[in-house]
N, C-alpha and C positions, 0 to 999 in steps of 0.2 A: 719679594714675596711671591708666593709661588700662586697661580693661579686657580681656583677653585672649578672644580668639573663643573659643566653648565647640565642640572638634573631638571627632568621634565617633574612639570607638578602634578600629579595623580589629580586632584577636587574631590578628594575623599568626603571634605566636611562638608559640602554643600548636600547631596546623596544623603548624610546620615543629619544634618539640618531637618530636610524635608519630610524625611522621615518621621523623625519627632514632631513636627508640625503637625504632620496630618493625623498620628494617634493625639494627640493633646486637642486638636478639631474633634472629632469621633470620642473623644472623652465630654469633652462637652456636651456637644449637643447630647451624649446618651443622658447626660447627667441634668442636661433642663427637663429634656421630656419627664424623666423621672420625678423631677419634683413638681413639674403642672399636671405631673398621674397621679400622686401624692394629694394634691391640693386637691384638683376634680374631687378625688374619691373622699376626701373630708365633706368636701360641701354637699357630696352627693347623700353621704350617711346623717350630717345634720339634716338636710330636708330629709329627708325619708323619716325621723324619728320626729322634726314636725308637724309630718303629716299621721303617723303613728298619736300623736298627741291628740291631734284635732279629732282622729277619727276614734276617738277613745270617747267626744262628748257624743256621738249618734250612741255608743253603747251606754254612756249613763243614762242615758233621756230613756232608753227601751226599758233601762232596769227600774228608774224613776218610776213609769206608768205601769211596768208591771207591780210594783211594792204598793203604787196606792190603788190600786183596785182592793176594794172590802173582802168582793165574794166572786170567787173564779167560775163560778157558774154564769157572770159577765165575760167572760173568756170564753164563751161555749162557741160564740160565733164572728167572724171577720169583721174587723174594725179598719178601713181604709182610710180614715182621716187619721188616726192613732197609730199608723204603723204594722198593724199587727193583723196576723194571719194563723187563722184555727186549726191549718193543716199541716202539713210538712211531708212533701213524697222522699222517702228514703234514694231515689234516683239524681234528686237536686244538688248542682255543688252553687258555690258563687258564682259560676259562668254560664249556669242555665239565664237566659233572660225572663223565664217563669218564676225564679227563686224572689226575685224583687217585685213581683206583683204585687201591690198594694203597700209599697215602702213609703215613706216622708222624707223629704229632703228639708233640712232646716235651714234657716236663713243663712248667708255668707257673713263669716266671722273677719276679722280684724286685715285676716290677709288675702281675704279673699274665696278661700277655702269651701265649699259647699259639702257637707256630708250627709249623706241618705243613709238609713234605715230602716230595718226591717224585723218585725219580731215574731216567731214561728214557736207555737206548741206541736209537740212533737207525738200528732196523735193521725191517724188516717186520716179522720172522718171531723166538719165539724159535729159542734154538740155534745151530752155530755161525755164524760172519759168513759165512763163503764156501761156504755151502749154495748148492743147486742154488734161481734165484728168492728167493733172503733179499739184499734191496739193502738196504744199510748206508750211513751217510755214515760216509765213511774220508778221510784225509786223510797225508798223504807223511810219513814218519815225520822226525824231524829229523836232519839229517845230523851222523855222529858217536855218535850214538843206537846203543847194545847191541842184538844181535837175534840169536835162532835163526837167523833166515833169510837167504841170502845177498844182495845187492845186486840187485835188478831179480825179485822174486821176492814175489809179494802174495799167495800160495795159489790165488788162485784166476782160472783161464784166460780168462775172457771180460773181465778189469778193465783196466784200462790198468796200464801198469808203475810200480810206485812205484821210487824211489830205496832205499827202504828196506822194513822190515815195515809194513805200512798202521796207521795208532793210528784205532781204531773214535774216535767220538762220543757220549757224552753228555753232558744234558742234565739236571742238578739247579737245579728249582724248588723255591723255600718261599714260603709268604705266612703274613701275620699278620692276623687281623680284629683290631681295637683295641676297647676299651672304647666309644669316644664315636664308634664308627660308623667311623671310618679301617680302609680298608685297603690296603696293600703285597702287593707281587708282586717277585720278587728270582730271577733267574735265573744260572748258569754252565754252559758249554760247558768238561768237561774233553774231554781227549783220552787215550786212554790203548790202548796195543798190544792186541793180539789175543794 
């Protein structure tokens, strides 16, 4: 038998081994980060729409007390146990720290959560709305809508003509800061007669 040539071994496979090794490492791990970025960003959008929830009770509570006031000439001036404030400077957002003067923070709910509010007529000046220089945002009352006043009659002479009694504007802000650094900001526009 004849003898076979003695051939050197290249180790091709070892080279193309390691290779696949180390893409199938770098598949991985891209592939956990990916589903603990997945996961964070779930839990992150649950709390955020918890806190969205909670911060939804400061805006009923502001709507609450503004629906049960009788007669908004009670509104004429600053109520700082209630929340509510007679002014609103057109210059304020939610990060002025003057915009929350005289807000309420209501007791801590179930999780902890504390949310404040604040309820602002959207008029210059306290007092009534159609004082001499007190601009209000007013708005046409809704047709059908009960009123002292007869049709085409706003109080006050320099306005344009409503349909009806003009319903002043405000505005109840709440926010929540959260435990893990979230926060929510939650706003409503009632409207409600003079």
């Amino acid at each position: 038998m004849p003898a076979r040539p003695n051939h050197r071994q290249r180790g091709i496979a070892l080279p193309v081994m390691l290779i696949m090794l180390t893409v199938m490492l770098v598949s991985s791990i891209y592939l956990l980060k990916s589903s603990t970025s997945t996961t964070l960003t779930t839990a992150n959008l649950a709390y955020e729409s918890a806190l969205s929830k909670a911060a939804d009770l400061g805006v009923h509570t502001g709507f609450a007390y503004l629906r049960d006031i009788p007669n908004a000439s009670l509104l004429e001036a600053n109520q700082p146990g209630n929340g509510y404030v007679a002014t609103m400077s057109p210059t304020w957002t939610v990060s002025t720290p003057a915009f929350w003067t005289g807000s309420v923070t209501l007791p801590a709910d179930a999780s902890g959560n504390r949310v404040e509010y604040v309820i602002h007529r959207q008029c210059d000046f306290a007092g009534p709305y159609n004082a001499v220089n007190n601009r209000c945002q007013l708005t046409s009352a809704r047709p059908n809508s009960k009123t002292s006043q007869p049709y085409g009659k706003s109080g006050r002479s320099d306005s344009p003509n409503y349909l009806d009694q003009p319903q002043l504007h405000y505005v109840v802000t709440a926010r929540i800061a959260g435990a893990r650094g979230g926060n929510v900001v939650a706003q409503a526009v009632v409207m409600k007669g003079p």
